[in-house]
C-alpha positions in Angstrom: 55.0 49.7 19.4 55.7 52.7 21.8 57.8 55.2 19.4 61.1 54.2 21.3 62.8 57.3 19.6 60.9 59.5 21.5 61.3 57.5 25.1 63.7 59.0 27.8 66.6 57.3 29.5 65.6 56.0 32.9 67.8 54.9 35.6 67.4 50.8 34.7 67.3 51.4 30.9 69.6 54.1 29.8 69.7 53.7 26.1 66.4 54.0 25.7 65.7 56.1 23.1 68.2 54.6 20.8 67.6 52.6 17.7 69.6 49.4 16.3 69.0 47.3 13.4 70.3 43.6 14.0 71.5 41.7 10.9 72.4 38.7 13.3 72.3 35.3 13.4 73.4 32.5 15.9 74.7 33.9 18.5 77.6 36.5 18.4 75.3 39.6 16.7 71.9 38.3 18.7 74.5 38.6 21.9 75.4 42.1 21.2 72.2 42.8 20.4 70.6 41.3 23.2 72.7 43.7 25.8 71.8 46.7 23.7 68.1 45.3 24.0 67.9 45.1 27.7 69.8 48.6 28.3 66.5 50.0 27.0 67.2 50.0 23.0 64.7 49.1 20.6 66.4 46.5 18.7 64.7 45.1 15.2 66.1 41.8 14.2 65.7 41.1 10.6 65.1 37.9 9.7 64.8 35.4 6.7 61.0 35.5 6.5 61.1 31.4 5.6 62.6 30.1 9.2 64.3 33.1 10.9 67.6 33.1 12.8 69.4 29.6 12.4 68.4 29.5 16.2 65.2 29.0 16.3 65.4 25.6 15.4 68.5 25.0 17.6 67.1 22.2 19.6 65.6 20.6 21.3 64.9 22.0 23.8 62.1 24.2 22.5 60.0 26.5 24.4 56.6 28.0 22.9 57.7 26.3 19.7 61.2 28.0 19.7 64.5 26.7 20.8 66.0 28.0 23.8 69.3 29.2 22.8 66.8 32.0 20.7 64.7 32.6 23.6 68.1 33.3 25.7 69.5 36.0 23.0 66.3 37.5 21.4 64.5 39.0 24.4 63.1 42.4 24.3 63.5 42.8 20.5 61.4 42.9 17.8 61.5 40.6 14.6 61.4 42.1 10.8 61.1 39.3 8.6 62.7 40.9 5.8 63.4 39.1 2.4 66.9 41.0 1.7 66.9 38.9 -1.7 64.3 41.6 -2.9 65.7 44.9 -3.9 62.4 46.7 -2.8 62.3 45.2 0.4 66.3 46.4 0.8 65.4 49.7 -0.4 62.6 50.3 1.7 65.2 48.8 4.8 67.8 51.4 3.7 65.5 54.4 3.9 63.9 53.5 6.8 67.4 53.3 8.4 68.6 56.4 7.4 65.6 58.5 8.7 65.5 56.2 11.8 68.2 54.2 13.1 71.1 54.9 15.1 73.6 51.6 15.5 73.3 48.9 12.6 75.2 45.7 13.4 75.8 42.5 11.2 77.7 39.1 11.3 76.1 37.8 7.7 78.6 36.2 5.8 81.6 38.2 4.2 80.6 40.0 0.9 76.6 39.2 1.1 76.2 42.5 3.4 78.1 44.6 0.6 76.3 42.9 -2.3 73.0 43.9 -0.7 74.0 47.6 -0.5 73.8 46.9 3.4 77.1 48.0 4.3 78.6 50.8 6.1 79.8 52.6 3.3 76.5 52.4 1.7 74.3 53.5 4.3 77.0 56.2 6.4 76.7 58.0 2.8 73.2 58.4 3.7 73.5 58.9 6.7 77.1 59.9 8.7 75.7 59.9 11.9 74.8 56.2 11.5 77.2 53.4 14.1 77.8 50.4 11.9 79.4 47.6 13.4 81.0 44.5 11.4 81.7 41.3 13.1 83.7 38.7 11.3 84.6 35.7 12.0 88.7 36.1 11.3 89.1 40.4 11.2 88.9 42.8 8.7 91.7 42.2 7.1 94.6 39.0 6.2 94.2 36.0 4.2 91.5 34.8 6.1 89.3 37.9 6.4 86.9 36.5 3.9 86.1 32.9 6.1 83.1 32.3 7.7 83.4 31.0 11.1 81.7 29.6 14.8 83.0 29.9 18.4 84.3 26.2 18.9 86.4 27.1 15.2 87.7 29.9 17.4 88.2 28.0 20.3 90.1 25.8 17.9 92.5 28.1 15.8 93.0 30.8 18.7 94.7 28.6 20.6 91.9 28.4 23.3 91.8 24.6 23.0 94.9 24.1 23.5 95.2 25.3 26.8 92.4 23.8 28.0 91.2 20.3 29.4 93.5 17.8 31.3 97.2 16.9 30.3 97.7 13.8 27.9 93.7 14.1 27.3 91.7 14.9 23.8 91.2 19.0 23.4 88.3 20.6 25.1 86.0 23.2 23.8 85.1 25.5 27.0 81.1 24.9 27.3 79.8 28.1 27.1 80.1 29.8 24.2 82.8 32.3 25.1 84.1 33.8 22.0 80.4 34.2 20.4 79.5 36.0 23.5 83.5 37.7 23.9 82.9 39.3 20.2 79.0 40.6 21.6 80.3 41.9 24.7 83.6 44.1 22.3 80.8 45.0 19.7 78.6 46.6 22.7 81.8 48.2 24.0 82.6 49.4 20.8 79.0 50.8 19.9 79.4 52.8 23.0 82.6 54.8 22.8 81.0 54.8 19.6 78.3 56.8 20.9 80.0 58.4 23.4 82.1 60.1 20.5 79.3 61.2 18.3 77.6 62.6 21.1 80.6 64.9 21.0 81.5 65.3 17.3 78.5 64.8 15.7 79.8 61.7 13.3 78.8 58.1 13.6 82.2 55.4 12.9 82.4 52.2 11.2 83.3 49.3 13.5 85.2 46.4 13.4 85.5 43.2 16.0 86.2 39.7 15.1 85.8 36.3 16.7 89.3 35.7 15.8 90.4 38.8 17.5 88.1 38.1 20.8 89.9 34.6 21.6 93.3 36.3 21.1 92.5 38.2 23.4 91.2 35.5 25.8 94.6 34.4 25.5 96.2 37.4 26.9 98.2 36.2 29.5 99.2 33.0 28.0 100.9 35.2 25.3 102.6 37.4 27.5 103.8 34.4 29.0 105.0 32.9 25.7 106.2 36.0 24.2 108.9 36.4 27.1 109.7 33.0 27.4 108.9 31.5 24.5 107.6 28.4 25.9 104.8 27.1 24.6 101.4 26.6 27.4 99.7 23.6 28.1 96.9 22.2 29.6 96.5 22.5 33.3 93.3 21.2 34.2 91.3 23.4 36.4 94.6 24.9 37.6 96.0 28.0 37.3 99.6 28.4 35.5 101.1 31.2 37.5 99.3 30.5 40.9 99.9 27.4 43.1 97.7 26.2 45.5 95.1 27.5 42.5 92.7 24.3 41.4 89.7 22.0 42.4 91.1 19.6 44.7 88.4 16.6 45.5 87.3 15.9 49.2 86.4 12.6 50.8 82.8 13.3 49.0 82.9 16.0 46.6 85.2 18.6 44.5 85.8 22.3 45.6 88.1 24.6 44.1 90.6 26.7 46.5 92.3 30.1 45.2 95.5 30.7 46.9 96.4 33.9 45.1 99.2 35.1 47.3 101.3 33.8 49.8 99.3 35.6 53.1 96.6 33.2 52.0 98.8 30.0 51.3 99.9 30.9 54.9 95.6 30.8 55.8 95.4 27.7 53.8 98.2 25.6 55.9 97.0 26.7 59.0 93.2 26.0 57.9 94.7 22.3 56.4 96.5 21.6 60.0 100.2 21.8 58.5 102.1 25.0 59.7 105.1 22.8 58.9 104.9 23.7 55.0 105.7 27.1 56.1 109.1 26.2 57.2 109.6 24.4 53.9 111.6 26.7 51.3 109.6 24.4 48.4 106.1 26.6 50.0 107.6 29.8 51.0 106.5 31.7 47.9 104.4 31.4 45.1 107.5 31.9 42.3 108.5 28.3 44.8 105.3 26.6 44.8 105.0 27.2 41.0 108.4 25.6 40.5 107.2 22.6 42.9 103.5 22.5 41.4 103.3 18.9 41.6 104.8 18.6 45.4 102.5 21.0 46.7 99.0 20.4 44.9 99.7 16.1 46.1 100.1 17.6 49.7 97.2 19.9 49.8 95.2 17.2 47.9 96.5 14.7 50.3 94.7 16.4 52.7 91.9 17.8 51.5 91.0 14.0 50.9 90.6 13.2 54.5 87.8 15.1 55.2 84.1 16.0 53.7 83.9 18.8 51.4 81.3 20.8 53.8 83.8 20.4 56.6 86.4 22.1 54.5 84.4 24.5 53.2 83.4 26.0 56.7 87.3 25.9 57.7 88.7 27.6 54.9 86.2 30.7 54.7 86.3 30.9 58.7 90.1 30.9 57.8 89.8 33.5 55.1 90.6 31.7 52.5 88.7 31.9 49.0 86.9 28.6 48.0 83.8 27.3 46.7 82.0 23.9 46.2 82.1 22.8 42.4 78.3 22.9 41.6 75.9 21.6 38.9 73.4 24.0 37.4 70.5 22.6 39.3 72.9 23.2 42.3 73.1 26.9 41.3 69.9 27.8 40.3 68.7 26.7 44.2 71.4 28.4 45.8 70.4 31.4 48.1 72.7 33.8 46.5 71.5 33.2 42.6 67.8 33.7 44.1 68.8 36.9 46.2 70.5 38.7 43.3 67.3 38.6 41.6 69.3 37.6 37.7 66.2 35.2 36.5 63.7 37.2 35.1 60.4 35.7 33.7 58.7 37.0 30.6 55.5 39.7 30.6 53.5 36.2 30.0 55.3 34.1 32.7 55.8 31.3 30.0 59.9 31.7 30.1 62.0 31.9 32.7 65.6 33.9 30.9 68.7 35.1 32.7 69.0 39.0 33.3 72.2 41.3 32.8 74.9 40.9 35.2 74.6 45.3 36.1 72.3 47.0 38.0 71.6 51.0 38.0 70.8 52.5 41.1 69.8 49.0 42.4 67.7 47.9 39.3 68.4 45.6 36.9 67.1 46.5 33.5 64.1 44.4 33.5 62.8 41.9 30.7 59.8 43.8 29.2 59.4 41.8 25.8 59.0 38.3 25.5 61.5 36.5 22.1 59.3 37.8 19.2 57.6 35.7 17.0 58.9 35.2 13.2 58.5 38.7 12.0 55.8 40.1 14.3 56.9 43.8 13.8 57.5 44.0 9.8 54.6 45.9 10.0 57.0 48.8 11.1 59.2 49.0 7.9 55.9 48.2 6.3 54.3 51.5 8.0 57.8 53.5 7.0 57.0 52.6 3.8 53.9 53.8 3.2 55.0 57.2 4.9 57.8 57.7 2.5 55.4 57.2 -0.6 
């Protein structure tokens, strides 16, 4: 492996250079990771040398032998399979990331990291310039700190569920894993001020995020919301609960969702619809009016958005100005001329995996997928190496 230590920052990967040890599994840590890994870091993932991260086995589907929720989250690292259960092996990990590693970053369960002498207070002893992130599953701190816990749990207990889904209907977990992926997105925020700090002080930090803490604050404006009125949300569907016109309505063939987010574009929509008369009607004059008649207005604009095929619609409303879009299936996305122009699926180095790139670009280039998911353990020959120097 190219000594990543030594590499320089370039325009597409600027944390080159920097070093991370991943104690991550499922999909939070590998998330975090994963960003860090595509911004240029080199990022060793240790794993249990019997299977690996729980998901590699998360399947099917599998691709190359490996499931594809790994492939997504493990690109451009490299895998230490690392049997923590042996003191020597630890030992060897702990010197090897005090002479060598910048960020460390965990989501094992609560007390195994400090029982291993894996923790932050351990290893910032040895080293205070060191970046160690936590990420728990309820915070650092409260009754609950010491639970384990997965997103739809989250989803679940933060309140998440219950705001989502259609009224009178069972709850809803949102599909994609958003509070995994939330709590990897704060960790890599966090890492950076992080950073950004000991670039200017000289000291590393201890960090902590939480999934817990990540679907609170998902649930930012439904607080605010309940806090001053102390009304408890609902479901709403696909709508929104402070904006109406604001949902999917369905045409005579298909769905497509219409954003009216003030009242210049309500005023676009009623013109686009054909009915200039709701503009002389006090119960669509202004949003604080149309959210007090939600039902009223969302049957009339469904009424008729009904009466005509979604295509037709769609080519009124944005020739119109207003902000819509057809309600697409993945296959639906993955064809459509704007996913191919902005260039986002990137294959690997052996064009056997097709994986989605970051959502930034720097200068125009997207930080590129140089490194293939590694195989179970392919680079423990660097802690190996380390080892041997250190003798």
């Amino acid at each position: 492996m190219e000594n990543q230590s030594e590499a320089r920052p370039d325009a597409h990967q600027p944390l080159a250079g920097l070093v991370v040890v991943e104690f991550g599994h499922s999909v939070a840590a590998p998330f975090a990771g994963h960003v860090l890994a595509d911004l240029g870091a080199t990022v060793l993932k240790v794993e249990k040398p019997e299977d690996g991260d729980d998901t590699r086995s998360w399947g099917p589907p599998f691709v190359n032998g490996t499931a594809c929720t790994f492939q997504a989250l493990n690109r451009n690292k490299h895998s230490l399979a690392i049997d923590l259960k042996d003191p020597a092996q630890r030992k060897t990990l702990r010197h090897y990331i005090a002479d060598r590693v910048d960020v460390v970053l965990q989501n094992m369960r609560p007390g195994l990291i400090a029982r291993m002498e894996l923790d932050a207070a351990t290893l910032r002893a040895a080293d205070p310039r060191l970046i160690y992130c936590n990420m728990h599953a309820f915070g650092a701190s409260g009754p609950l700190a010491g639970r384990p816990g997965y997103d739809p749990l989250m989803q679940a207990f933060g309140g998440i569920m219950s705001v989502t889904g259609e009224p009178g209907r069972p709850p809803v977990r949102v599909g994609p894993s958003m509070v995994d992926v939330g709590t990897g997105m704060w960790t890599v925020i966090g890492i950076l001020s992080a950073l950004h700090r000991r670039a200017a002080t000289g000291e590393g930090c201890e960090i902590d995020t939480s999934l817990f803490e990540t679907s609170l604050s998902w649930m930012q404006s439904h607080i605010a919301s309940f806090m001053a009125t102390g009304k408890v949300p609902g479901k709403r569907g696909t709508e929104h609960p402070t904006l109406v016109p604001y949902k999917v309505f369905k045409a005579a063939d298909d769905y497509l969702s219409i954003a009216a987010g003030n009242d210049n574009i309500f005023r676009r929509l009623a013109g686009a619809l054909g009915r200039l008369d709701w503009l002389d009607d006090a119960r669509f004059a202004t949003n604080p009016e149309r959210v007090r008649n939600r039902e009223t207005v969302n049957e009339a604009v469904a009424a008729v958005v009904a009466t005509r095929p979604r295509g037709e619609w769609l080519a009124l409303l944005e020739a119109a100005g207003v902000p819509c879009a057809p309600l697409q299936t993945l296959d639906q996305v993955m064809q459509h001329p704007q996913t191919r122009a902005l260039g986002m699926l990137q294959r690997t180095p052996d064009g056997s995996v097709s994986l989605m790139g970051l959502p930034v670009s720097f200068d125009g280039v997207r930080p590129p997928l140089r490194k293939a998911p590694p195989e179970l353990g392919a680079d423990t020959h660097l802690i190996l190496e380390h080892r041997s120097e250190t003798r």
